[in-house]
MDTraj code that builds the backbone (N, CA, C; nanometers):
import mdtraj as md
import numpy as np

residues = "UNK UNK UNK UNK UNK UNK UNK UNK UNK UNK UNK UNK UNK UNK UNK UNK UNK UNK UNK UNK UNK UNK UNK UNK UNK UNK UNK UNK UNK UNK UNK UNK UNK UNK UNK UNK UNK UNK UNK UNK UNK UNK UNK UNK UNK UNK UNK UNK UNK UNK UNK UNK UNK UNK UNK UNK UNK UNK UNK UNK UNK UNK UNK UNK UNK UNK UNK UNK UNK UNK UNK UNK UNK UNK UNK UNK UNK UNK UNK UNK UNK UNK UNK UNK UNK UNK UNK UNK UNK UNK UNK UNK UNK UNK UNK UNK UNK UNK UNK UNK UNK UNK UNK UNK UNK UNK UNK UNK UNK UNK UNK UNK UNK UNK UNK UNK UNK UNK UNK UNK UNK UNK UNK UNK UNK UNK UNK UNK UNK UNK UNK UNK UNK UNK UNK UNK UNK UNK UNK UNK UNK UNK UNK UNK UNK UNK UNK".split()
xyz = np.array([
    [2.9541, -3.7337, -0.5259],
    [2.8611, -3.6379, -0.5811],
    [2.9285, -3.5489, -0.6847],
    [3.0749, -3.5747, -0.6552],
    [3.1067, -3.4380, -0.7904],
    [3.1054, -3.5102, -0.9234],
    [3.0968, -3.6320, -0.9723],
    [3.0716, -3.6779, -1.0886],
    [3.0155, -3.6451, -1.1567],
    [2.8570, -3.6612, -1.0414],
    [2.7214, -3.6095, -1.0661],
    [2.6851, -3.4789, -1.0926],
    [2.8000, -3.4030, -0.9820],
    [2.7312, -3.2579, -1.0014],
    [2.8181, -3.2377, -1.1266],
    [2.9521, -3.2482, -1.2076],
    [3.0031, -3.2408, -1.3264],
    [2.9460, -3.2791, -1.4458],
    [2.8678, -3.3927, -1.4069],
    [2.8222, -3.4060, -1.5382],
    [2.8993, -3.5638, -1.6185],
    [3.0159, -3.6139, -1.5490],
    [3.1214, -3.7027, -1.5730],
    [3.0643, -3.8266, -1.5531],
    [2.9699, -3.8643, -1.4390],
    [2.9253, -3.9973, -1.3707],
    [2.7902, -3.9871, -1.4486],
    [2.7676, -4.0970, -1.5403],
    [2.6130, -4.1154, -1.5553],
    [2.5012, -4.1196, -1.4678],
    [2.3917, -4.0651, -1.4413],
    [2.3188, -4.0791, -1.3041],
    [2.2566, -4.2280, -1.2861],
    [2.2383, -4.2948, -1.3894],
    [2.1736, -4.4442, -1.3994],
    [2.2748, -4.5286, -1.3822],
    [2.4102, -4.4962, -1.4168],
    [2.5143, -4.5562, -1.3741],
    [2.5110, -4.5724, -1.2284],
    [2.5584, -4.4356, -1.1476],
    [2.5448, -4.4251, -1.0139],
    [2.4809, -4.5053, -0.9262],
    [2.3193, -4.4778, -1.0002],
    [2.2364, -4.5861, -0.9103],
    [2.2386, -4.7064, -0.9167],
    [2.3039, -4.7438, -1.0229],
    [2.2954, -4.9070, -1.0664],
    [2.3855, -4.9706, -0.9335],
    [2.5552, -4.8894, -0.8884],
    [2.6250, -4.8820, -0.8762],
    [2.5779, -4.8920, -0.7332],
    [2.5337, -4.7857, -0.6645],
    [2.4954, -4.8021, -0.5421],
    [2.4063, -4.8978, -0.5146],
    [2.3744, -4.9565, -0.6276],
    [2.2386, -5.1124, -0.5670],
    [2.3396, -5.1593, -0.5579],
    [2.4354, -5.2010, -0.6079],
    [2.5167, -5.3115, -0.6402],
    [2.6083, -5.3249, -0.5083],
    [2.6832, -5.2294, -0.5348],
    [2.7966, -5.1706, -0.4130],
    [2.7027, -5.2091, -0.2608],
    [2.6605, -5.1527, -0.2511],
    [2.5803, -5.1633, -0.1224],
    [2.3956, -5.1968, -0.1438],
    [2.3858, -5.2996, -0.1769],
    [2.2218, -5.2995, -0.1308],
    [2.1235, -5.3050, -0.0286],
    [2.0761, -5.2482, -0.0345],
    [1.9400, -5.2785, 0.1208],
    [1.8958, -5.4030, 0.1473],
    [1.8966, -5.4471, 0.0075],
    [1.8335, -5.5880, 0.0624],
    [1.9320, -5.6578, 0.0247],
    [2.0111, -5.7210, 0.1930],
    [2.1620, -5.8289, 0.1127],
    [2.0892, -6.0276, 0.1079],
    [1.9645, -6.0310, 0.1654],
    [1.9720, -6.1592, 0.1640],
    [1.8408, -6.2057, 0.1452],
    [1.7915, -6.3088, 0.1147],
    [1.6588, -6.3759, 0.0747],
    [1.6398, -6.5055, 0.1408],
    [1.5726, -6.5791, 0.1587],
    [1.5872, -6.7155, 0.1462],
    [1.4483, -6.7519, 0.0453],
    [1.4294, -6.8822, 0.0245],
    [1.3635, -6.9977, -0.0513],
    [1.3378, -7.1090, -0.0551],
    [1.2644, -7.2454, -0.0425],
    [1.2542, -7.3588, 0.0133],
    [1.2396, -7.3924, -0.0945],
    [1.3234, -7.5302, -0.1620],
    [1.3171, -7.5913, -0.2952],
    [1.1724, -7.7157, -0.2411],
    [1.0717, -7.6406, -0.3685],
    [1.0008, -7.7223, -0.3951],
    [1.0017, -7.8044, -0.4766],
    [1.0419, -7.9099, -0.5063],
    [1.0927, -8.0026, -0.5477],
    [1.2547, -8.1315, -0.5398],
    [1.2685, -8.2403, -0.5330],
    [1.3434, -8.3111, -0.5256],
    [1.4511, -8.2790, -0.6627],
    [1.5561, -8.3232, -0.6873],
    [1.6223, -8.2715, -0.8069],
    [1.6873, -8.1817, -0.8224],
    [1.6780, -8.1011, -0.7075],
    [1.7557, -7.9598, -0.7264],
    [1.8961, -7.9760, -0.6847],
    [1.9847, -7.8863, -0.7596],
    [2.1003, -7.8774, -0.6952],
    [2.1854, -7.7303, -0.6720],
    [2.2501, -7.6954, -0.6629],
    [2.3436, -7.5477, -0.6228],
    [2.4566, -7.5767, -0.6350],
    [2.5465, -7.5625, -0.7366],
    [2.6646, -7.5802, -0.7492],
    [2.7203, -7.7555, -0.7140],
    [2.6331, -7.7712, -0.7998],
    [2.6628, -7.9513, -0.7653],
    [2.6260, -7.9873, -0.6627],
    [2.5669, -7.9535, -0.5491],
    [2.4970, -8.0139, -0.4292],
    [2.3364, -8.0544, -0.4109],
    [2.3177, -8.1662, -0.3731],
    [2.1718, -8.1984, -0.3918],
    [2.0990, -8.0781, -0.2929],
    [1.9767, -8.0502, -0.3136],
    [1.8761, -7.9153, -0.2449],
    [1.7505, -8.0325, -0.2440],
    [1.7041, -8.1366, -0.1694],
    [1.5745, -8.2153, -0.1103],
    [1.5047, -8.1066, -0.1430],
    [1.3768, -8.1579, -0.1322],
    [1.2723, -8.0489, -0.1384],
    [1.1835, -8.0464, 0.0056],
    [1.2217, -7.9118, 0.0381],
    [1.1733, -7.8765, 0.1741],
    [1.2822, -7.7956, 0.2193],
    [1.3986, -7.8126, 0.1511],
    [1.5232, -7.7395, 0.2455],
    [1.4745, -7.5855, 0.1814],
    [1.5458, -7.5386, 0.3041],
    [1.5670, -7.3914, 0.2894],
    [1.6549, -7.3500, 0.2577],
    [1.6652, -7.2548, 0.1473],
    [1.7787, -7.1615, 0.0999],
    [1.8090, -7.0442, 0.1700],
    [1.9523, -6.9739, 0.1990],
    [1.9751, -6.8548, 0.1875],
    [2.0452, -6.8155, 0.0938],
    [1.9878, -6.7338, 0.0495],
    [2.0494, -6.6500, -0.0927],
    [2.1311, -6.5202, -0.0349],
    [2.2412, -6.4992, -0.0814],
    [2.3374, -6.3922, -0.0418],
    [2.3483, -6.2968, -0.1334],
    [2.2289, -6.1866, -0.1495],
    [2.2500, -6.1243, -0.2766],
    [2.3532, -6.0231, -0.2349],
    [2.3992, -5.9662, -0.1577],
    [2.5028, -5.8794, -0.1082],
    [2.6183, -5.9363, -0.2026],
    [2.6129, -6.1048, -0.1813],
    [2.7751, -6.1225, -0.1684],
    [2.7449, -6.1558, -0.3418],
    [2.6378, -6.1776, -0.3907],
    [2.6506, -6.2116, -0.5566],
    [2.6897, -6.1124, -0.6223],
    [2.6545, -5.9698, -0.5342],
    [2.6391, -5.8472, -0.6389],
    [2.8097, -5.8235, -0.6527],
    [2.8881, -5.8752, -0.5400],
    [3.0189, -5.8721, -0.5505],
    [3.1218, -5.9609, -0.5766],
    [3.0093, -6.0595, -0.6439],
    [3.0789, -6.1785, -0.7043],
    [3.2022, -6.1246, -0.8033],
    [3.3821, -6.1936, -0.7522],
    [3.4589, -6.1251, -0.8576],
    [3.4606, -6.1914, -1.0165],
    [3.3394, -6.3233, -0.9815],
    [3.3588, -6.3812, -1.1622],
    [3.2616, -6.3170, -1.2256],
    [3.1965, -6.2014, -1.1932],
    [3.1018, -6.1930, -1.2507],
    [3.1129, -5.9641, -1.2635],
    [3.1755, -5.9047, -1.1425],
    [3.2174, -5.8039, -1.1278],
    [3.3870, -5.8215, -1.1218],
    [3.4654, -5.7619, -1.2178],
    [3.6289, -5.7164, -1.2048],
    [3.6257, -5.6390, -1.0871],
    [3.6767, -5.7057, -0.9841],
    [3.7382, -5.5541, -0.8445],
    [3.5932, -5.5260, -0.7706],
    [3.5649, -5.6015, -0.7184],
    [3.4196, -5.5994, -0.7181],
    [3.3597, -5.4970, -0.5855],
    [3.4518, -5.4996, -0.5030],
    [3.4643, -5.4036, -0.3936],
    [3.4888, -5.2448, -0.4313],
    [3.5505, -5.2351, -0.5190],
    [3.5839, -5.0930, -0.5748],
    [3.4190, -5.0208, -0.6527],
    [3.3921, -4.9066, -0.5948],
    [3.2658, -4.7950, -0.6157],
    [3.3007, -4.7251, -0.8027],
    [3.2109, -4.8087, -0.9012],
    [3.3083, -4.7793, -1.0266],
    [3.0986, -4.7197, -1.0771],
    [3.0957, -4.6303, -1.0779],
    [2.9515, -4.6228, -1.1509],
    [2.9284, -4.6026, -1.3066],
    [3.0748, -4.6359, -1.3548],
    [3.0747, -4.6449, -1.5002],
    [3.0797, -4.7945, -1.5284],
    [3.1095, -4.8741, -1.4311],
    [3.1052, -5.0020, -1.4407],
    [2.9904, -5.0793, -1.5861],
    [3.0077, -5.1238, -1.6690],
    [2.9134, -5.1468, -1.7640],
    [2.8750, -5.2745, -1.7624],
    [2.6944, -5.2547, -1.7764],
    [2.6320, -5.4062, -1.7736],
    [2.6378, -5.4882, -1.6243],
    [2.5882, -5.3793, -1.5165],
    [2.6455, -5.4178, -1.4077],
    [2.4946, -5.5143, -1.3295],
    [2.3818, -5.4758, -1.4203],
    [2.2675, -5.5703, -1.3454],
    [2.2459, -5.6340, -1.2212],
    [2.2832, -5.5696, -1.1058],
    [2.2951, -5.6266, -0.9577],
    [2.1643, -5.6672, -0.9248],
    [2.1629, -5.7911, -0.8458],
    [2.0824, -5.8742, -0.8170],
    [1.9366, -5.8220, -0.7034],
    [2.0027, -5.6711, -0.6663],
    [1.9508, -5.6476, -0.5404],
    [1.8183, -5.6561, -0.5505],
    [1.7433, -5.6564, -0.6294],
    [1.5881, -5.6227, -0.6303],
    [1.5431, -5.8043, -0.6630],
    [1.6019, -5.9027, -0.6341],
    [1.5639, -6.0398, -0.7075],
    [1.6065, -6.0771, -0.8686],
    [1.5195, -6.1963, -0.8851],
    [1.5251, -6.2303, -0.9912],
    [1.4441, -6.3178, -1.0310],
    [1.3698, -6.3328, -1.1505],
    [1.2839, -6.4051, -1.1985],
    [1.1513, -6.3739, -1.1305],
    [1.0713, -6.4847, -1.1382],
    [0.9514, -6.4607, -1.0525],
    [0.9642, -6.4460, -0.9293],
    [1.1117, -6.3802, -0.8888],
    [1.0947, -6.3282, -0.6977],
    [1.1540, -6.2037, -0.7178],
    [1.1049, -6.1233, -0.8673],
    [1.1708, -6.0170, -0.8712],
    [1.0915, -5.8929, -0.8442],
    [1.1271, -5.7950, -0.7269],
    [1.0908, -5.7186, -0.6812],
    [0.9486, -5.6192, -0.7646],
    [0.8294, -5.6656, -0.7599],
    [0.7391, -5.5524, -0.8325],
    [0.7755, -5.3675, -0.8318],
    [0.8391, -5.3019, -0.7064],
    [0.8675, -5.1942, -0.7451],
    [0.9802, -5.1690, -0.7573],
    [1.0332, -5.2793, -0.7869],
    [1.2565, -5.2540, -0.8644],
    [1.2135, -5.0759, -0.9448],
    [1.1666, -5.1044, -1.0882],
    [1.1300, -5.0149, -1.1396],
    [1.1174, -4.8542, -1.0917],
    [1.0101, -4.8836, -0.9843],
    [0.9988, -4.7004, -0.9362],
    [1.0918, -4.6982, -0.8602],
    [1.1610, -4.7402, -0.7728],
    [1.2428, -4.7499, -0.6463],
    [1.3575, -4.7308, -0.7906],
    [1.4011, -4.7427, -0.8718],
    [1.5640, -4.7407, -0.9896],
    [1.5146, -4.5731, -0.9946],
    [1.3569, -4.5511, -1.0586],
    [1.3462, -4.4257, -1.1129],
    [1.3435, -4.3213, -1.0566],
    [1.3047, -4.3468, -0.8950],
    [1.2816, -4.2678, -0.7901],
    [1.3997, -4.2249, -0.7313],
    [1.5248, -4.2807, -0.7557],
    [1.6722, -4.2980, -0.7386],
    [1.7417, -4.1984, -0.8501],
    [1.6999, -4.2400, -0.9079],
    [1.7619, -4.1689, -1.0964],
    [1.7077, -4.0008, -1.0618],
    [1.5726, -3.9903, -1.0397],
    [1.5301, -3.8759, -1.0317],
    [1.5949, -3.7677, -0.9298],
    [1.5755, -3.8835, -0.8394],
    [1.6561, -3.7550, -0.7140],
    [1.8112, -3.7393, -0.7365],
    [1.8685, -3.8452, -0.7567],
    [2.0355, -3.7776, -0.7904],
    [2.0871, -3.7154, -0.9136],
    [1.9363, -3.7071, -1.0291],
    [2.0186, -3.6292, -1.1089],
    [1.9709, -3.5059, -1.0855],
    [1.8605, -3.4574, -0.9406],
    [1.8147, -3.3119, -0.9006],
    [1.9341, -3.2500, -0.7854],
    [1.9405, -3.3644, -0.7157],
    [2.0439, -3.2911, -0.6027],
    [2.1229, -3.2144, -0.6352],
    [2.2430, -3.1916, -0.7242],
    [2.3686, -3.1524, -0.7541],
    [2.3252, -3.0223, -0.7850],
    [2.1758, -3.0094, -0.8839],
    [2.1667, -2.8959, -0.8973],
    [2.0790, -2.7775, -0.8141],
    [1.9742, -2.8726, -0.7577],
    [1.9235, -2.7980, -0.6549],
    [2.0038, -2.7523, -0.5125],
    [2.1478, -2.7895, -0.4865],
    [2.1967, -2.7969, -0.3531],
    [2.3351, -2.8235, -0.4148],
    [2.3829, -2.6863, -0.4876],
    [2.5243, -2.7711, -0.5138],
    [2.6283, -2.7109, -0.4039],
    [2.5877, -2.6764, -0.3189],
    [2.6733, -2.7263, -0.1813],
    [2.6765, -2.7816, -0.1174],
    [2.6332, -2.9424, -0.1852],
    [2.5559, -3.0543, -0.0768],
    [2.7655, -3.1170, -0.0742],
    [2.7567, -3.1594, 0.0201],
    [2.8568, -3.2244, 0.1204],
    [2.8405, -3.2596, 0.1970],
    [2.9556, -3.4362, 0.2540],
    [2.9307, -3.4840, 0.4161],
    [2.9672, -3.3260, 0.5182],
    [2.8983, -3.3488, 0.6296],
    [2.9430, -3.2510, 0.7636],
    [3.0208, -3.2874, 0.7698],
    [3.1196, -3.1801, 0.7805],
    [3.2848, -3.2026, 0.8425],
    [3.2919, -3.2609, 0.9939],
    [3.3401, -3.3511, 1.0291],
    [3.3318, -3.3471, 1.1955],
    [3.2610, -3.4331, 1.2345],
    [3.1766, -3.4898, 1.1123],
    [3.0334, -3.5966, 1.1691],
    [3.0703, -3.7715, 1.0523],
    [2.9965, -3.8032, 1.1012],
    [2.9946, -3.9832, 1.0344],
    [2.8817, -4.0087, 1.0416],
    [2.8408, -4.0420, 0.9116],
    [2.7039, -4.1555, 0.9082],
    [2.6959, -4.2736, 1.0355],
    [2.6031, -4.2725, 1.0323],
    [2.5151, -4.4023, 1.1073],
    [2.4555, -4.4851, 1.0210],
    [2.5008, -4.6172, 1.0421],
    [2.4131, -4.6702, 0.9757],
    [2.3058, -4.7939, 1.0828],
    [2.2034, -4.8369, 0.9753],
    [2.0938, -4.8548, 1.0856],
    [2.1667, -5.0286, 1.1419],
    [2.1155, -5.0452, 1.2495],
    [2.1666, -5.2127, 1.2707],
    [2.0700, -5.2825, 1.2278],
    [2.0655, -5.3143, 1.1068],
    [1.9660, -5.4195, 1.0660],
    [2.0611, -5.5082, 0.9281],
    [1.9791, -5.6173, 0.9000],
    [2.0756, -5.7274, 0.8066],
    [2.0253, -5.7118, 0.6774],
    [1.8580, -5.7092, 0.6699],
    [1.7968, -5.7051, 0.5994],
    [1.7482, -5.5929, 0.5199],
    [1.7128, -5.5544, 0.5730],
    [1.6995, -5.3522, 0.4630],
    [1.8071, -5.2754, 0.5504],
    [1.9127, -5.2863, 0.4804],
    [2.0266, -5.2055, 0.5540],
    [2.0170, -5.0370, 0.4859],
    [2.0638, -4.9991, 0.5385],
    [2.0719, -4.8088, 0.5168],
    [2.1566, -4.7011, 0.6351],
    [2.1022, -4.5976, 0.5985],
    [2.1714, -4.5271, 0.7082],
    [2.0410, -4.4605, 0.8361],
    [2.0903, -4.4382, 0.9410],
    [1.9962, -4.3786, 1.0579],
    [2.0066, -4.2320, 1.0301],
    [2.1664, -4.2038, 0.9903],
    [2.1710, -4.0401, 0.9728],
    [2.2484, -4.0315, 0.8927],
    [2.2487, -3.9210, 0.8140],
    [2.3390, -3.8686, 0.6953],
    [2.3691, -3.7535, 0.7483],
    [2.4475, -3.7197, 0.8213],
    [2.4908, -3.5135, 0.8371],
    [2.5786, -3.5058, 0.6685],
    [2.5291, -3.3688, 0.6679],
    [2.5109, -3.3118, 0.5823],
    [2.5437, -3.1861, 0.5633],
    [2.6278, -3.0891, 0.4760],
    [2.5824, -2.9451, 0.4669],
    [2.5062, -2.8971, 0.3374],
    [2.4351, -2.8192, 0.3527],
    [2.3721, -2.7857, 0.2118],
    [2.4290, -2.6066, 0.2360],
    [2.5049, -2.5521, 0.1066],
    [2.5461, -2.4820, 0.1117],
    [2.5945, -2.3755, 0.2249],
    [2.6889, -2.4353, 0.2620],
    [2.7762, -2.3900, 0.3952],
    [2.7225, -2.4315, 0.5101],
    [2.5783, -2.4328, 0.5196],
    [2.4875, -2.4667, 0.6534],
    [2.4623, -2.6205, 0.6603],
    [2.5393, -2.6931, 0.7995],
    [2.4648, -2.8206, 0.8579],
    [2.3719, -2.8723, 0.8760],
    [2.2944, -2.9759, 0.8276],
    [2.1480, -2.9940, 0.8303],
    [2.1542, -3.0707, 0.9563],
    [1.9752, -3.1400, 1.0328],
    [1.9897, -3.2454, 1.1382],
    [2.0902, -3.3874, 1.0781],
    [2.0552, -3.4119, 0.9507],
    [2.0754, -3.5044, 0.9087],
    [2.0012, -3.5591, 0.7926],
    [2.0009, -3.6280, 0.6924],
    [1.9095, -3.6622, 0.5489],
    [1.9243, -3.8565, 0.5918],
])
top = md.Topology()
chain = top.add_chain()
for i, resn in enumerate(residues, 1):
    res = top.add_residue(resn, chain, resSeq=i)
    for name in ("N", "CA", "C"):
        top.add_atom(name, md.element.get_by_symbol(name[0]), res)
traj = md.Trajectory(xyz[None], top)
């Protein structure tokens, strides 16, 4: 957050960054309709089922340098998390802007936002829309339940 609250970290960067770095949605699947298909040189029948690993594409290292490392200046970083093509997410868009909006308000509405000292996120047990259960938090000196 101090990037953000400085002024140093682009805020569209950030978010690009946090789709990428960590997305909610790490996986898809797809059933090739059609005979002919292949995936990296392997035949795909038509009927098989795909799983798509967008988690692990967004950290593909031929495609991201250091791909594990949190870089929100990272440039041209287009992470897969919302789909692609005609399986591409209809509200990618508000869900980027709705993202953009709130982290470039936080820093200034709450610039004593910080993790709680003493506490650790939760995150939720799920595979598929991953996130957190709790965020502790302080907003200027005072501990919240959690965000």
């Amino acid at each position: 957050m101090s990037g953000l609250r400085q002024g140093t970290v682009p805020v569209d960067g950030f978010v690009e960054e946090v789709l990428r770095h960590d997305s909610p949605v790490q996986l898809s699947n797809r059933v090739a309709l059609a005979d002919g298909v292949s995936i990296a040189g392997l035949p795909v029948p038509a009927g098989t089922h795909v799983l798509l690993l967008l988690g692990a594409a967004n950290r593909d290292p031929a495609r991201y340098p250091d791909p594990d490392r949190f870089d929100p200046t990272r440039g041209d970083s287009r992470p897969l998390s919302f789909g692609g093509g005609a399986h591409y997410c209809l509200g990618a868009l508000l869900a980027r802007l709705e993202a953009t909006v709130a982290f470039g308000r936080l820093p200034a509405r709450f610039p004593g936002l910080a993790p709680a000292p003493g506490t650790a996120p939760t995150r939720r047990d799920r595979i598929v829309l991953r996130g957190h259960a709790s965020l502790p938090v302080v907003l200027d000196g005072r501990k919240t339940a959690g965000i």
